[in-house]
C-alpha positions, -999 to +999 in steps of 0.1 A: +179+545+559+174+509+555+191+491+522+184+456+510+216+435+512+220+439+474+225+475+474+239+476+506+270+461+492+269+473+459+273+508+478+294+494+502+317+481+469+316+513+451+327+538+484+358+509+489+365+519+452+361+556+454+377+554+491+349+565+510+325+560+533+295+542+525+271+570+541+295+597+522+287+579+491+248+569+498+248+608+501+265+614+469+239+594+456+212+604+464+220+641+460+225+627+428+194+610+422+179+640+432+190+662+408+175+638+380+145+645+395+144+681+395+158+681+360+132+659+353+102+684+365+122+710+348+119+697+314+080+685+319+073+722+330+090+734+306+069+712+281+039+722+297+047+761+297+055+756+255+023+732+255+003+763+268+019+791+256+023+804+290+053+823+301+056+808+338+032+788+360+021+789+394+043+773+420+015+758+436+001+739+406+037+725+402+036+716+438+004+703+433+013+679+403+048+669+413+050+676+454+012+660+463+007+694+480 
């Protein structure tokens, strides 16, 4: 993963502060980011399933909407 020298040592300041390395931390990150994500299609599904009065819907119209499948 390439970084722009900003955030390279931004990430390389905050793994020195948590003492650890900066690919440990780029990980924690990003598994972080990550899970905003997913929250984030969570709650628009869910909107959608209350906006419809449907009880679940298809997988592949969620892929479809937020995966580009």
């Amino acid at each position: 993963m390439t970084l722009s020298k900003s955030t390279d040592k931004f990430l390389s300041a905050i793994a020195k502060r948590d003492n650890v390395p900066a690919a440990t931390k780029a990980a924690e990150l990003l598994d972080l980011a990550l899970e905003i994500e997913e929250d984030r299609i969570f709650g628009d599904v869910a909107a959608l399933r209350l906006k419809t009065n449907k009880k679940w819907i298809p997988l592949e119209v969620i892929e479809r909407k937020y995966l580009k499948k």
